[in-house]
PyMOL Python script that loads the backbone (N, CA, C, O; Angstrom):
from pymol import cmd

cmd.read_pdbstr("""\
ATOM      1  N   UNK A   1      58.512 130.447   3.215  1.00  0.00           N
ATOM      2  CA  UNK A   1      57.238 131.111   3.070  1.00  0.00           C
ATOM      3  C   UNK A   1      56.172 130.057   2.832  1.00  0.00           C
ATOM      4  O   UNK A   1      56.162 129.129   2.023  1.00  0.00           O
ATOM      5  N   UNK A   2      55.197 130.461   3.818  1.00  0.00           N
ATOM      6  CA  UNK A   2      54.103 129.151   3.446  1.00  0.00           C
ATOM      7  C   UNK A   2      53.212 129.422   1.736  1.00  0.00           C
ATOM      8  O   UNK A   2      53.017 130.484   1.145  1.00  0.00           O
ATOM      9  N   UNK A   3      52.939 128.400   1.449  1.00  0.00           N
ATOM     10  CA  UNK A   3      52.266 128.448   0.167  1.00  0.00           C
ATOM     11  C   UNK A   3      50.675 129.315   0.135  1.00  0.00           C
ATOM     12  O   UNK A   3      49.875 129.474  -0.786  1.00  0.00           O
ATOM     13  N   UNK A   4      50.658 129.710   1.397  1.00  0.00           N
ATOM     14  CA  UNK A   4      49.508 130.401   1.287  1.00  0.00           C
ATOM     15  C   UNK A   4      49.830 131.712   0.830  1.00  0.00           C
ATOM     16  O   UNK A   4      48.835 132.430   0.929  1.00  0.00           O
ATOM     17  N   UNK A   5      50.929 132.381   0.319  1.00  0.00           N
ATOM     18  CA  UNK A   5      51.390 133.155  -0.333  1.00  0.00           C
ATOM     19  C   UNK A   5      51.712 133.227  -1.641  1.00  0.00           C
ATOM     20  O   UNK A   5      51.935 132.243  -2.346  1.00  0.00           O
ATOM     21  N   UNK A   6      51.755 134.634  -2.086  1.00  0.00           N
ATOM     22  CA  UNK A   6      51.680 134.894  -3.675  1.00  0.00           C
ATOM     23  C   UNK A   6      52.746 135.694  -3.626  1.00  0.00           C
ATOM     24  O   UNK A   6      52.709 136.198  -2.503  1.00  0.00           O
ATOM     25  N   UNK A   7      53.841 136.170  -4.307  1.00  0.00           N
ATOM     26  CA  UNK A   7      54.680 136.943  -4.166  1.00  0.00           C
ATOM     27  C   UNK A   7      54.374 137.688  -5.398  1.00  0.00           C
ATOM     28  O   UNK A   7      54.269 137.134  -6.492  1.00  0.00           O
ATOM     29  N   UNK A   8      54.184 139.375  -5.140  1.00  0.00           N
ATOM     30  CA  UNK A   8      53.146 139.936  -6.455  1.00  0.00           C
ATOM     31  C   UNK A   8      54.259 141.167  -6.354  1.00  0.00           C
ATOM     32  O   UNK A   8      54.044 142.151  -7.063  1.00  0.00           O
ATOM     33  N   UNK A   9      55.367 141.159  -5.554  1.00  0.00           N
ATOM     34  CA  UNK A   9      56.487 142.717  -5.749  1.00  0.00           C
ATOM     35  C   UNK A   9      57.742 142.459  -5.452  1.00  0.00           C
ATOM     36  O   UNK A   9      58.081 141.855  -4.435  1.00  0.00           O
ATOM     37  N   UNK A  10      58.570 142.926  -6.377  1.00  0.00           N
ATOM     38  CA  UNK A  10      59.837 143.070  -5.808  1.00  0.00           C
ATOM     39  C   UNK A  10      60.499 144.374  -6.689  1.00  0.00           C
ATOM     40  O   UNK A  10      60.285 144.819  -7.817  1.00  0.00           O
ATOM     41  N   UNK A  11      61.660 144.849  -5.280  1.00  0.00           N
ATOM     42  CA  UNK A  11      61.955 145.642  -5.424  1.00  0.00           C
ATOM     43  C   UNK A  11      62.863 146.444  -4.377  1.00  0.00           C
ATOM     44  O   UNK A  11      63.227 145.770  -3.412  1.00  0.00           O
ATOM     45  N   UNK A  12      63.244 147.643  -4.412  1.00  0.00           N
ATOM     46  CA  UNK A  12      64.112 148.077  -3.166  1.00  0.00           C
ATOM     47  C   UNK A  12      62.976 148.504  -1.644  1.00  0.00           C
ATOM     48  O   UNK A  12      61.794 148.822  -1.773  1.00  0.00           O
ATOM     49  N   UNK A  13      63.481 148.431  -0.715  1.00  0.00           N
ATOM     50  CA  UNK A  13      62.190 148.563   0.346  1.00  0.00           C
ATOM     51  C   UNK A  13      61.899 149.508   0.621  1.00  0.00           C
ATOM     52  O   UNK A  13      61.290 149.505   1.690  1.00  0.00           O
ATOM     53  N   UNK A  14      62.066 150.843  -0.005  1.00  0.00           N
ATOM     54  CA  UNK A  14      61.440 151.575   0.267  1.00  0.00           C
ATOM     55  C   UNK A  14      59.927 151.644  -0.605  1.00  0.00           C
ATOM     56  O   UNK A  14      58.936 152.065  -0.009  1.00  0.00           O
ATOM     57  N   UNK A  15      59.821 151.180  -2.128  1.00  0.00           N
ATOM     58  CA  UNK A  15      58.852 151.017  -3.000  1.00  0.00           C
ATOM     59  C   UNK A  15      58.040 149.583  -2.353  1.00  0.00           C
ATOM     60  O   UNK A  15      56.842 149.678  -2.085  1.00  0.00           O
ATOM     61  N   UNK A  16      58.589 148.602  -2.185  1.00  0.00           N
ATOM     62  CA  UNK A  16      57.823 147.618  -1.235  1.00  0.00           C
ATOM     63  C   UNK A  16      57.704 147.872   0.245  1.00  0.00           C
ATOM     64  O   UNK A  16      57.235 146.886   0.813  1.00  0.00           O
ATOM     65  N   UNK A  17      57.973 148.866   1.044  1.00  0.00           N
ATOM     66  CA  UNK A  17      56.759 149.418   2.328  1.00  0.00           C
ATOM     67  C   UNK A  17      55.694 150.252   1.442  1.00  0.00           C
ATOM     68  O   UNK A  17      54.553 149.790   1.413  1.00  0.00           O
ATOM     69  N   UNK A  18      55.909 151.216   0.849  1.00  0.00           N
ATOM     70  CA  UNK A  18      55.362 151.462   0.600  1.00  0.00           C
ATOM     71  C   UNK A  18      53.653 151.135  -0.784  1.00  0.00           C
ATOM     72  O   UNK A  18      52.642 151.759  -1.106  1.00  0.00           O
ATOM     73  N   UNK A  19      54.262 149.904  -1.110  1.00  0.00           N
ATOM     74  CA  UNK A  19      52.487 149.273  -1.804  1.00  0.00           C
ATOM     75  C   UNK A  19      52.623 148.582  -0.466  1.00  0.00           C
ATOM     76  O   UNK A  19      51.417 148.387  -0.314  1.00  0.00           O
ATOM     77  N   UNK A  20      53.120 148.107   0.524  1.00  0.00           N
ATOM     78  CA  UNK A  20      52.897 147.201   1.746  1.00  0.00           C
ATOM     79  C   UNK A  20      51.421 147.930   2.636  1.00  0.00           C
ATOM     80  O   UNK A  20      50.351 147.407   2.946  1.00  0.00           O
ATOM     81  N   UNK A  21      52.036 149.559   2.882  1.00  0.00           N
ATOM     82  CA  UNK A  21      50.895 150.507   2.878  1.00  0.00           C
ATOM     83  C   UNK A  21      49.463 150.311   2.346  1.00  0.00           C
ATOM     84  O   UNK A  21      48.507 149.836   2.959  1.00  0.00           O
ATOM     85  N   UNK A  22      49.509 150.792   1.028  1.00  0.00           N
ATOM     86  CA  UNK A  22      48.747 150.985   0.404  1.00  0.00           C
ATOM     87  C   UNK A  22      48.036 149.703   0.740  1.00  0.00           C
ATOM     88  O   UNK A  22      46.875 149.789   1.141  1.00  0.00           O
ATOM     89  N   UNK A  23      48.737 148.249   0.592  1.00  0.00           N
ATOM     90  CA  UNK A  23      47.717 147.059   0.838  1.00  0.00           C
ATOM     91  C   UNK A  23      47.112 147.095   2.397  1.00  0.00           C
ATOM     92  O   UNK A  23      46.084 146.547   2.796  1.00  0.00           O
ATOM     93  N   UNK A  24      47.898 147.767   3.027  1.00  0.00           N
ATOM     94  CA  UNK A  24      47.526 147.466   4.515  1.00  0.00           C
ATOM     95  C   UNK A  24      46.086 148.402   4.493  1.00  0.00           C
ATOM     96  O   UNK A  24      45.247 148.023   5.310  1.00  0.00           O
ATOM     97  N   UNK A  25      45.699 149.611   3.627  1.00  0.00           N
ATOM     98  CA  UNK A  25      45.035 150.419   3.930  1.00  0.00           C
ATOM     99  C   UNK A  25      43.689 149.935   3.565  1.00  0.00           C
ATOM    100  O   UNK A  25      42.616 150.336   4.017  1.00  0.00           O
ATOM    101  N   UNK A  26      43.890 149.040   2.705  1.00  0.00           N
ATOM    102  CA  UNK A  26      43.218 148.260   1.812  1.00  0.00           C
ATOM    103  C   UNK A  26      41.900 146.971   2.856  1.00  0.00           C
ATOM    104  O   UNK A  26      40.724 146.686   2.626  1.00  0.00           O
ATOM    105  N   UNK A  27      43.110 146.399   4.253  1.00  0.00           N
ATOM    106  CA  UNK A  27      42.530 145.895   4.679  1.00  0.00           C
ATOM    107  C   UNK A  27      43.155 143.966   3.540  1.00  0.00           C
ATOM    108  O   UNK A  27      42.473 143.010   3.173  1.00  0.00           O
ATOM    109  N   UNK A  28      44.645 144.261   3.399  1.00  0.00           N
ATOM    110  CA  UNK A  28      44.681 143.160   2.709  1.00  0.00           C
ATOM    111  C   UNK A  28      45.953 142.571   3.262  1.00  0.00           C
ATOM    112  O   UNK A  28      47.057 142.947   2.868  1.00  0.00           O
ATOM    113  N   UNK A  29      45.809 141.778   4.046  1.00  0.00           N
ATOM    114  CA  UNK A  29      47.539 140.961   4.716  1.00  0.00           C
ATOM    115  C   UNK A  29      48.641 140.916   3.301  1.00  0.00           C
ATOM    116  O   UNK A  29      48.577 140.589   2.116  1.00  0.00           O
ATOM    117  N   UNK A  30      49.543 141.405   4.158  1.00  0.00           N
ATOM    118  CA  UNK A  30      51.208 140.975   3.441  1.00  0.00           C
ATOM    119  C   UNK A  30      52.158 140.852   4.227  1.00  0.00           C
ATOM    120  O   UNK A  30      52.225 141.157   5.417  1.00  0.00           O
ATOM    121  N   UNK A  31      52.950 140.370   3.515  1.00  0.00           N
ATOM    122  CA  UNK A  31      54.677 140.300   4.163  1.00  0.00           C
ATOM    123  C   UNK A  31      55.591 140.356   3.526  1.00  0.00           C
ATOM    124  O   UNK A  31      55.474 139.922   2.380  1.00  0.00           O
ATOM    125  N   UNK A  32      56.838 140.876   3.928  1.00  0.00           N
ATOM    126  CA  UNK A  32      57.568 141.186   3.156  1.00  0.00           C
ATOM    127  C   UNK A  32      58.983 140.149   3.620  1.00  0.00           C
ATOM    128  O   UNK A  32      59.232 139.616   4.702  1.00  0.00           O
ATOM    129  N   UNK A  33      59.651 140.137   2.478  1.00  0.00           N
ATOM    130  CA  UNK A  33      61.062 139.342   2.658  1.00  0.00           C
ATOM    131  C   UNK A  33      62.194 139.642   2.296  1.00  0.00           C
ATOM    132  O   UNK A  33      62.663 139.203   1.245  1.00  0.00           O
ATOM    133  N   UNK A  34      62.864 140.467   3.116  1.00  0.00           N
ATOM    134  CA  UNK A  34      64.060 141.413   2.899  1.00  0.00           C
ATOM    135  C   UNK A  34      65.426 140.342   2.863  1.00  0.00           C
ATOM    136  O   UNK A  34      66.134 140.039   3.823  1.00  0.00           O
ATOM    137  N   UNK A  35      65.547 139.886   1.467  1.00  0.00           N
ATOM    138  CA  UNK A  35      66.895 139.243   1.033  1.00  0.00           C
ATOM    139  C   UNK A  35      68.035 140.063   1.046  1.00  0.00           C
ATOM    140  O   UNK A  35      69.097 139.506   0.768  1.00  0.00           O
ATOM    141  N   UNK A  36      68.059 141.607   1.383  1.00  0.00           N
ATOM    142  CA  UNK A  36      69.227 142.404   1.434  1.00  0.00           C
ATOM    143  C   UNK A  36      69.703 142.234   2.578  1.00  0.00           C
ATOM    144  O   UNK A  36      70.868 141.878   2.751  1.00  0.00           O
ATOM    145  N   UNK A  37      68.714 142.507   3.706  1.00  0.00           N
ATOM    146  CA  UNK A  37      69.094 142.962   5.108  1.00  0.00           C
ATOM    147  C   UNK A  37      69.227 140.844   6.027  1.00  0.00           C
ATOM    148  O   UNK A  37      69.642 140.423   7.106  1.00  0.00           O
ATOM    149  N   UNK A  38      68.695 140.281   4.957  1.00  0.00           N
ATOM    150  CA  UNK A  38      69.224 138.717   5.361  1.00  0.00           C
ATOM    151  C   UNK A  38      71.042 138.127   4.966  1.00  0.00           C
ATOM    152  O   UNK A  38      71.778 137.395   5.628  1.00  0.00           O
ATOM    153  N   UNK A  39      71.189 138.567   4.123  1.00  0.00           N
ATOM    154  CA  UNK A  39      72.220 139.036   3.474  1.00  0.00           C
ATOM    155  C   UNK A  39      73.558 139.609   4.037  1.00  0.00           C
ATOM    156  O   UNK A  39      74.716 139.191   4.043  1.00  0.00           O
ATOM    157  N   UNK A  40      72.946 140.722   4.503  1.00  0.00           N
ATOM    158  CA  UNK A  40      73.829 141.493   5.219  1.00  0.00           C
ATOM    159  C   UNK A  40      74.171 140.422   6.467  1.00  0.00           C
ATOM    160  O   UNK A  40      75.148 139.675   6.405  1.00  0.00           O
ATOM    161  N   UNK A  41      73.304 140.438   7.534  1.00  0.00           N
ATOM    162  CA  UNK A  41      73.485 139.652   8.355  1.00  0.00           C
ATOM    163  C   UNK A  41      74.238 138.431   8.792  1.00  0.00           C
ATOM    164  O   UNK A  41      74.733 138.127   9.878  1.00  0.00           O
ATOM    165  N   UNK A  42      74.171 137.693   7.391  1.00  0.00           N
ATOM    166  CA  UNK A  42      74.853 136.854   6.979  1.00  0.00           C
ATOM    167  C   UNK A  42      76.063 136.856   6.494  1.00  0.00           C
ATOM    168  O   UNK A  42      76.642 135.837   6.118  1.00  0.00           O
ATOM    169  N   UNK A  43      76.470 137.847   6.471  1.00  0.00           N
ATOM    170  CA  UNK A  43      77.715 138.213   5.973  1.00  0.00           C
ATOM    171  C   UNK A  43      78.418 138.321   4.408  1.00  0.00           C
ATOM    172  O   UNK A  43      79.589 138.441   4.047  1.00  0.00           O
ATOM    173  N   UNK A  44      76.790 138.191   3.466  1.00  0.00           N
ATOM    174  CA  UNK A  44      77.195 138.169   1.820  1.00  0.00           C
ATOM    175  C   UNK A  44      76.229 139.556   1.285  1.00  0.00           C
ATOM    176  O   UNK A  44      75.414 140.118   2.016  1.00  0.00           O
ATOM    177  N   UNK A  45      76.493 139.908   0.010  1.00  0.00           N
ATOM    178  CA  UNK A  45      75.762 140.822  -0.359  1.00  0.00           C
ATOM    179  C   UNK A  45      74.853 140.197  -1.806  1.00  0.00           C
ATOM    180  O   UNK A  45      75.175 139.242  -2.513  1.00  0.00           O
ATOM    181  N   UNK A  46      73.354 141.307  -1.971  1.00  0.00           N
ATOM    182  CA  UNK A  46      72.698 140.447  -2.880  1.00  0.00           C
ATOM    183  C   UNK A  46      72.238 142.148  -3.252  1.00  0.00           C
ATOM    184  O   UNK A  46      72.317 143.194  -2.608  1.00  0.00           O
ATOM    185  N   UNK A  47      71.769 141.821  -4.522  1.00  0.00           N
ATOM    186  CA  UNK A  47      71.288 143.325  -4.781  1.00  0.00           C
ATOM    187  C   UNK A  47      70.251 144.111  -3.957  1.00  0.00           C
ATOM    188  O   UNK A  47      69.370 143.604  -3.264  1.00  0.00           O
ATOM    189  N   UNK A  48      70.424 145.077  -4.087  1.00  0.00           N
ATOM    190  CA  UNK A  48      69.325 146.294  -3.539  1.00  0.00           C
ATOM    191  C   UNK A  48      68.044 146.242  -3.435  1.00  0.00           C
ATOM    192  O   UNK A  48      67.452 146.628  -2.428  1.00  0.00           O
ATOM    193  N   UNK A  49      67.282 145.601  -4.798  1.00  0.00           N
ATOM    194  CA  UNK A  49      66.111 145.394  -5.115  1.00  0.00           C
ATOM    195  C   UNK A  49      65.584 144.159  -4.535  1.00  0.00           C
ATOM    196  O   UNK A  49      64.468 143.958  -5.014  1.00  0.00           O
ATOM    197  N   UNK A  50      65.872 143.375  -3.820  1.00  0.00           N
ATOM    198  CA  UNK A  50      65.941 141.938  -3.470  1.00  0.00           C
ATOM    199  C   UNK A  50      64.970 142.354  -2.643  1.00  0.00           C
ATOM    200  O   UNK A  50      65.676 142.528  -1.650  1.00  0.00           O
ATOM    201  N   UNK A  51      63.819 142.665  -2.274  1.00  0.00           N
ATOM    202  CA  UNK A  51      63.236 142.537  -1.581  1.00  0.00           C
ATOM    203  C   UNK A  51      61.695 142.605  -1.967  1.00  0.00           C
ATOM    204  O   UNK A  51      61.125 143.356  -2.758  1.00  0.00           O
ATOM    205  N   UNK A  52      61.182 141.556  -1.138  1.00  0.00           N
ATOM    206  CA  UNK A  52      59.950 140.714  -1.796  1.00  0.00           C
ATOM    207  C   UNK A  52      59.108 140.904  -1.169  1.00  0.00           C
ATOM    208  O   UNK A  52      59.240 140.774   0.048  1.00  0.00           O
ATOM    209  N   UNK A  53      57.460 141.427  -1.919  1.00  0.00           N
ATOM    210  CA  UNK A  53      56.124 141.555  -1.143  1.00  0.00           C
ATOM    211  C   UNK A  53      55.368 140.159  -1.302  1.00  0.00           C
ATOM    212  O   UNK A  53      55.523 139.547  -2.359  1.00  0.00           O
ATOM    213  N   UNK A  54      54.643 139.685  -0.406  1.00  0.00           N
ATOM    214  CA  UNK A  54      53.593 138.457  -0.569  1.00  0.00           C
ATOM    215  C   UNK A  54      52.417 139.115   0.006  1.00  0.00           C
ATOM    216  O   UNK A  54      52.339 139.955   0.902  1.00  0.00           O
ATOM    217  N   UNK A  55      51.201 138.346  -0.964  1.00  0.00           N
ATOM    218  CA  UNK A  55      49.780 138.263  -0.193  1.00  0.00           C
ATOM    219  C   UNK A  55      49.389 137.701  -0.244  1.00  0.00           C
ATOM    220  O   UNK A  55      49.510 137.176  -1.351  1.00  0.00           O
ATOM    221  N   UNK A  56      48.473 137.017   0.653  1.00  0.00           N
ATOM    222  CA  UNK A  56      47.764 136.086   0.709  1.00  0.00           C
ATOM    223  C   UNK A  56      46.874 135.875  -0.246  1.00  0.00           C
ATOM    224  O   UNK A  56      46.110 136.708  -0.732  1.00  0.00           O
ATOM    225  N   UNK A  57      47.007 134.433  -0.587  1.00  0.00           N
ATOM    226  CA  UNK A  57      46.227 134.013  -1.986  1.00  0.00           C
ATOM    227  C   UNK A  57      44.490 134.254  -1.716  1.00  0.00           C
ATOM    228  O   UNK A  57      43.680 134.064  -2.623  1.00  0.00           O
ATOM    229  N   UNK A  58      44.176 134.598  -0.636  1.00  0.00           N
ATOM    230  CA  UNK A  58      42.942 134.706  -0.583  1.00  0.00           C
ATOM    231  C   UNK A  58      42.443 136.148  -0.929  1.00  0.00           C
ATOM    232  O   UNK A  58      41.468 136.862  -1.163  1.00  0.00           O
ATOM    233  N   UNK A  59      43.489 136.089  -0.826  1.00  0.00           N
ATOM    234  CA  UNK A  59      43.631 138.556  -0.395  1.00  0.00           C
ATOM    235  C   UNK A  59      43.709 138.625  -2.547  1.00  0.00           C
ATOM    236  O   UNK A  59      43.038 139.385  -3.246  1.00  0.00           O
ATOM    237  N   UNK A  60      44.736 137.574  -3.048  1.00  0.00           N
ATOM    238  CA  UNK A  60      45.237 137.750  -4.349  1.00  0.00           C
ATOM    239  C   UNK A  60      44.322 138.847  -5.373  1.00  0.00           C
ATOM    240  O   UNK A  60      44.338 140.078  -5.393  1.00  0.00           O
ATOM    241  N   UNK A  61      43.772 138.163  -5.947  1.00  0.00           N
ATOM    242  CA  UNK A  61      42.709 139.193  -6.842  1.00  0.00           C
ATOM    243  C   UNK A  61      42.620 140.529  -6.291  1.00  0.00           C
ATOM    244  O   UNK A  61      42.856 141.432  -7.094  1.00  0.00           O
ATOM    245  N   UNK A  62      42.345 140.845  -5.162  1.00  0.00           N
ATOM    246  CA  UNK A  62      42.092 142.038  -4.226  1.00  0.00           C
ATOM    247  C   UNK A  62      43.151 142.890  -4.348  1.00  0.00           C
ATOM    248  O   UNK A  62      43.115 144.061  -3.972  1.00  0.00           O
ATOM    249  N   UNK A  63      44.135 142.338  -4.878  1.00  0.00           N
ATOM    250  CA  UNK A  63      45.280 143.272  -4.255  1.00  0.00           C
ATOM    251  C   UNK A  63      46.146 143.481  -5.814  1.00  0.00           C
ATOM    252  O   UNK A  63      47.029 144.312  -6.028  1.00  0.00           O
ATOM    253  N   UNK A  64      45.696 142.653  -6.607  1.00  0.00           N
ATOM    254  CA  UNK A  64      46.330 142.634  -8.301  1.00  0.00           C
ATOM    255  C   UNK A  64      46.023 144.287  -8.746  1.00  0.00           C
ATOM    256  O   UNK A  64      46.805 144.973  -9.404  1.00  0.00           O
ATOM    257  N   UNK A  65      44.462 144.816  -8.127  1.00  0.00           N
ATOM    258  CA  UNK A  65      44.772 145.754  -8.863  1.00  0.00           C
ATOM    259  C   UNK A  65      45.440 147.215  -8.252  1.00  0.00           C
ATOM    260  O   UNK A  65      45.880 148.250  -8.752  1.00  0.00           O
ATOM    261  N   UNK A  66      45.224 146.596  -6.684  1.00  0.00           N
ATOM    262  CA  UNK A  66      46.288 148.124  -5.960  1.00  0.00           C
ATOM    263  C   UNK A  66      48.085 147.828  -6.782  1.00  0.00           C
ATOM    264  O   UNK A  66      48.705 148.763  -7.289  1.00  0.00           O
ATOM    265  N   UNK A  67      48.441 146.886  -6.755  1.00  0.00           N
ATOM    266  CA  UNK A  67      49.791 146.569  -7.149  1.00  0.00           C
ATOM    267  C   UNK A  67      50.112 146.626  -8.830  1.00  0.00           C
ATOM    268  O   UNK A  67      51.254 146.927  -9.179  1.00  0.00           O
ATOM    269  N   UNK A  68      49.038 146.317  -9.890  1.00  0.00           N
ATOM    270  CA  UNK A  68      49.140 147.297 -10.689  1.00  0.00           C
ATOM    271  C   UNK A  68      48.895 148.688 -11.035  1.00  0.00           C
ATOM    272  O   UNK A  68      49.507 149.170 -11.987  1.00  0.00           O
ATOM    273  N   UNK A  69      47.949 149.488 -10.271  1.00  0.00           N
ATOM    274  CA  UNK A  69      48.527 150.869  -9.770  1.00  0.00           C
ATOM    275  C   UNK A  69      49.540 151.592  -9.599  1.00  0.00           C
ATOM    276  O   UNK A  69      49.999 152.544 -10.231  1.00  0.00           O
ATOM    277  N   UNK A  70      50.101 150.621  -7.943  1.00  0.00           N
ATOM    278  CA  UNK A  70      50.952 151.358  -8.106  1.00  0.00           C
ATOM    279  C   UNK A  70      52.524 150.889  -9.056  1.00  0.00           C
ATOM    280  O   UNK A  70      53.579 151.469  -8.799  1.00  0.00           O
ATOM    281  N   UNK A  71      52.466 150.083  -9.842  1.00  0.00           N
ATOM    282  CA  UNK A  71      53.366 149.790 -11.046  1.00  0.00           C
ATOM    283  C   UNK A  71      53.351 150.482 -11.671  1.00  0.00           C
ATOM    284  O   UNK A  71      54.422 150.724 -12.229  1.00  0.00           O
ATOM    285  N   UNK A  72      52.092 151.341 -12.054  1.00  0.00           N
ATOM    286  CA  UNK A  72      51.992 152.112 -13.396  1.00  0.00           C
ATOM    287  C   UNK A  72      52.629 153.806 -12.480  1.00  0.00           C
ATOM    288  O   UNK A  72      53.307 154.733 -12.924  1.00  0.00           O
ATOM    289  N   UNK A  73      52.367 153.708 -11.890  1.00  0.00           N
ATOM    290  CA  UNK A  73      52.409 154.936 -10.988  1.00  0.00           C
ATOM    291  C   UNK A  73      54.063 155.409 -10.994  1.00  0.00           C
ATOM    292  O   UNK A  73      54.523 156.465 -11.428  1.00  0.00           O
ATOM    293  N   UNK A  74      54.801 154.254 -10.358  1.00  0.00           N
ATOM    294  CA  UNK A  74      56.347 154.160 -10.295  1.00  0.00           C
ATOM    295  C   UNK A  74      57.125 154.116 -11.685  1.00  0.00           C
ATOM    296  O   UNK A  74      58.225 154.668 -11.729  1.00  0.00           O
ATOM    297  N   UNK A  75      56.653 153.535 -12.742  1.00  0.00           N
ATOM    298  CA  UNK A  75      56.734 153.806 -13.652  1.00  0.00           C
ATOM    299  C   UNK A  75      56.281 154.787 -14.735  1.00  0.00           C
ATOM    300  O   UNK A  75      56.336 154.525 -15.936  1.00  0.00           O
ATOM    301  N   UNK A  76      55.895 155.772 -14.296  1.00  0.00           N
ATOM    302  CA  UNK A  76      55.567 156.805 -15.248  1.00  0.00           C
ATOM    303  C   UNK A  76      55.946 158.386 -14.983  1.00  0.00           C
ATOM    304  O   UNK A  76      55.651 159.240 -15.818  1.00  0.00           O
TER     305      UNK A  76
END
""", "prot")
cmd.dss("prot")
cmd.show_as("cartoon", "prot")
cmd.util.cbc("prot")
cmd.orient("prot")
């Protein structure tokens, strides 16, 4: 991952497409990095939750507060 990334989620992928959404709606680049389904492929297993949102450090601030949202949101 280039350093122009912030990695601000992790979690199972259905909760990381979905703030992936919410940032996209936003108008804020991300990507995601699915260590499960790399994993698989590879022929080892890694947990469920292994899967990682990034945004761009320029996007960063912009997007701290959709992603604490939806933290509080999933958690409550």
């Amino acid at each position: 991952m280039s350093e122009d990334y912030t990695k601000v989620f992790t979690d199972n992928s259905i909760l990381v497409n979905r703030l992936k959404h919410l940032l996209d709606e936003a108008n804020i680049e991300s990507k995601i990095i699915d260590r499960v389904e790399s994993g698989r492929l590879a022929g080892f297993g890694v947990p469920t939750n292994s899967v990682e949102l990034f945004v761009l450090n320029n996007d960063l601030e912009k997007a701290q507060s959709i992603v604490d949202l939806f933290k509080t949101e999933i958690n409550s």
